[in-house]
Legacy VTK file of the C-alpha trace (Angstrom):
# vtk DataFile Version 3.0
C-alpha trace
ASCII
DATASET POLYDATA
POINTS 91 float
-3.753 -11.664 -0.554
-2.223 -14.222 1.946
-2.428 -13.663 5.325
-0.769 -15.689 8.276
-2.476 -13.326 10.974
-5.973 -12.111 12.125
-3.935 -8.484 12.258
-2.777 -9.487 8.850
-6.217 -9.778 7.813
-7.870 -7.081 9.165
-5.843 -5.237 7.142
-6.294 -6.982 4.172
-10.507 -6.511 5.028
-9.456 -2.862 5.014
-7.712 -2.525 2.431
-10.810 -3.751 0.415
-9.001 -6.842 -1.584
-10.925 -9.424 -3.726
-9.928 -12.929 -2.200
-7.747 -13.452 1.105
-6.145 -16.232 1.837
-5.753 -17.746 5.265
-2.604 -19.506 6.051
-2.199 -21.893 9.141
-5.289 -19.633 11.306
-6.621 -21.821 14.018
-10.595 -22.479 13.489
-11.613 -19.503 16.196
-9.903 -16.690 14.129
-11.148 -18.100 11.096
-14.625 -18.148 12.320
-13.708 -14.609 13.179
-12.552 -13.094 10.366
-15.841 -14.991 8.379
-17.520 -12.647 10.785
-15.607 -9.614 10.330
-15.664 -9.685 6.402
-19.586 -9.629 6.384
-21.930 -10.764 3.756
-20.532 -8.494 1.015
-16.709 -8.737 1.952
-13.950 -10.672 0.051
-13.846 -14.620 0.170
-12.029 -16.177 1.950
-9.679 -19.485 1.169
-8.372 -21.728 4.561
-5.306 -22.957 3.910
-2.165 -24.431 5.097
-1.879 -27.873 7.464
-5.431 -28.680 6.578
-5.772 -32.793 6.207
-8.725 -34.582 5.159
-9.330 -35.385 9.057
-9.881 -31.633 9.682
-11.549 -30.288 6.547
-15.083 -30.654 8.067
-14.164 -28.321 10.686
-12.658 -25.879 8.808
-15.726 -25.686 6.536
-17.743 -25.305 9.444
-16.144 -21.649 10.064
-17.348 -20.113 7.050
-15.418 -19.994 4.775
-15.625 -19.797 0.757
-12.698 -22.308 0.143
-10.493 -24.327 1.131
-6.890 -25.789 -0.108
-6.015 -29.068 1.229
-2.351 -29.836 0.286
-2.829 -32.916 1.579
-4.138 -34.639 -1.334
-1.550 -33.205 -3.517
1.676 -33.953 -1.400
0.954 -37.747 -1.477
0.186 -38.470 -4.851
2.726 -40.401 -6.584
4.499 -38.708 -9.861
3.861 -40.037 -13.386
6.933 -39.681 -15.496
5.503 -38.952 -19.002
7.751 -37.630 -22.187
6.082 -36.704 -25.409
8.032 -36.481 -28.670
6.969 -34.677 -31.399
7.688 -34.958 -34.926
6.895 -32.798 -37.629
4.992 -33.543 -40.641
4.412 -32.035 -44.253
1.841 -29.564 -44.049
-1.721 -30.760 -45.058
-2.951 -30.013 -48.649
LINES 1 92
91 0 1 2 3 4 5 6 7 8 9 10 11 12 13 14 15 16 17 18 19 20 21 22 23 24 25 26 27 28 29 30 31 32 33 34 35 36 37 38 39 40 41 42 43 44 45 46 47 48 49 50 51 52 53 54 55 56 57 58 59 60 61 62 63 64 65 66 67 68 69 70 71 72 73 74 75 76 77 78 79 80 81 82 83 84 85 86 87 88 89 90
């Protein structure tokens, strides 16, 4: 479940889900929610305006994983076609 609050995830930690996501959550309400959720509770993914400069502090809060669009919104495109043609079928 995403979340883009620590209300948001509170409720989410209630509600018992699997795997929460948390968008654009400044480091201290990461930190805690990581508390919050306990050793047993869901895990937890930090993501949204997370650079390579900031990773290591997001990490630092606890959580399980972390999405840094960063690497993926700079990479150039490849423009690749395949064409298929078909063939008698193997004896």
């Amino acid at each position: 479940m995403e979340v883009e609050s620590k209300a948001q995830a509170i409720e989410a930690l209630r509600a018992g889900v699997e795997w929460i996501m948390l968008d654009n959550m400044s480091l201290e309400d990461m930190r805690d929610i990581v508390t919050m959720r306990g050793p047993d509770g869901p895990r937890l993914e930090a993501s949204g305006s997370i650079t390579l400069d900031t990773v290591r502090a997001v990490a630092e809060t606890g959580v399980d994983a972390i999405s840094v669009g960063a690497i993926t919104h700079s990479a150039p495109a490849f423009d690749l076609s395949l064409l298929l043609t078909p063939t008698a079928p193997h004896a």
